[in-house]
C-alpha positions as CSV (number, residue, x, y, z in Angstrom):
1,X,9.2,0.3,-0.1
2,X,8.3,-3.2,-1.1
3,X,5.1,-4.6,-0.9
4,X,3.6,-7.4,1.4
5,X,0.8,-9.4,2.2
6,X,-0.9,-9.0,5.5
7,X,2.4,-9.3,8.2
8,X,3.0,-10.3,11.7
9,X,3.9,-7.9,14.0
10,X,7.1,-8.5,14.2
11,X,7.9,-9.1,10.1
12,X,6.1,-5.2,10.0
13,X,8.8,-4.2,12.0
14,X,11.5,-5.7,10.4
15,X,9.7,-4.6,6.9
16,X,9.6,-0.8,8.3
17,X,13.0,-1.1,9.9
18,X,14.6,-2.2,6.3
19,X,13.1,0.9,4.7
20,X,13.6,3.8,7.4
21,X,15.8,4.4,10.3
22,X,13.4,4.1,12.7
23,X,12.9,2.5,16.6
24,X,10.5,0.0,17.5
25,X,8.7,3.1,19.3
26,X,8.3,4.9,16.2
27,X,7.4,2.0,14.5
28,X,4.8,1.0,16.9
29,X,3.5,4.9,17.3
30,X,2.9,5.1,13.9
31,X,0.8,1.8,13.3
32,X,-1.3,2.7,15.9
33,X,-2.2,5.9,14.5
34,X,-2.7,4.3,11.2
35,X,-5.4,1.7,12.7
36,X,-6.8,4.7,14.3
37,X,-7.0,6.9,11.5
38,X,-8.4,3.4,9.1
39,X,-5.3,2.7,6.3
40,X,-4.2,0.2,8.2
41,X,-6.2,-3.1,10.0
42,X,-5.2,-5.9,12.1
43,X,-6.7,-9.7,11.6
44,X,-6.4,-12.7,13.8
45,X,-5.7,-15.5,11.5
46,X,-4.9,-18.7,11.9
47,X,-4.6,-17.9,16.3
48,X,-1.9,-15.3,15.3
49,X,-2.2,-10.8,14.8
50,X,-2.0,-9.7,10.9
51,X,-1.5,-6.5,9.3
52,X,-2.7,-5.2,6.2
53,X,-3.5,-2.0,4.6
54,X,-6.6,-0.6,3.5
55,X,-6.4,1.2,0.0
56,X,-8.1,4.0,-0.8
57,X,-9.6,3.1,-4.1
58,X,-8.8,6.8,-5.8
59,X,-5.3,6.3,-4.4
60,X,-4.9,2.5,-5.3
61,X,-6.7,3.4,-8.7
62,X,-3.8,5.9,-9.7
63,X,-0.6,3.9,-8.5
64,X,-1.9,1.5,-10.4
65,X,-3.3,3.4,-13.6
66,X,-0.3,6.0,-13.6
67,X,2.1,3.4,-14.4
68,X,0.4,1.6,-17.3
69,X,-0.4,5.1,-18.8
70,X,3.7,6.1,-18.8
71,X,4.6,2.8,-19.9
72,X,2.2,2.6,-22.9
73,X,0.7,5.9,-23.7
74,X,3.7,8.2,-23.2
75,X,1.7,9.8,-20.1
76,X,-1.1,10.7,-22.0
77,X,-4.3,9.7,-20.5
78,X,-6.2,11.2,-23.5
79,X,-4.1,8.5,-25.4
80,X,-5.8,5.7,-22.7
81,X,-8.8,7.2,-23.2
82,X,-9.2,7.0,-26.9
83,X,-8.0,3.7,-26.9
84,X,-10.4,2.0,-24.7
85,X,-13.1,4.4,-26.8
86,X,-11.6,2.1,-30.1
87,X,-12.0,-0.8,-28.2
């Protein structure tokens, strides 16, 4: 899945619809469980409804850290860690 700046309603559905097979009742049972449940928040801004996600840090922290650690240190995060020990 692609990812997006806080989205209308209605550009979250297209978005979700693009990725998965789903119905607009799926869609719409799922992001309200998401609100509930916190990774996902809703903004009024500029007089219109806007979604966005909330990362988890640990979770945000990895996706981003993973990648940079394959791509330069062969997946080694000792290799990470030693560098930024050097530095």
């Amino acid at each position: 899945m692609k990812r997006h700046g806080p989205l209308s309603f209605s550009s979250l559905i297209e978005a979700a619809k693009a990725d998965n097979a789903w119905g607009d009742a799926t869609i719409k049972t799922l992001l309200g469980r998401l609100m509930r449940k916190g990774p996902v928040r809703s903004e009024r801004d500029d007089g219109h409804q806007r979604y966005h996600a909330v990362p988890n840090r640990p979770d945000y922290l990895a996706g981003e850290v993973d990648p940079l650690v394959a791509r330069l240190f062969h997946g080694s995060r000792d290799s990470l860690k030693a560098f930024l020990e050097e530095a």
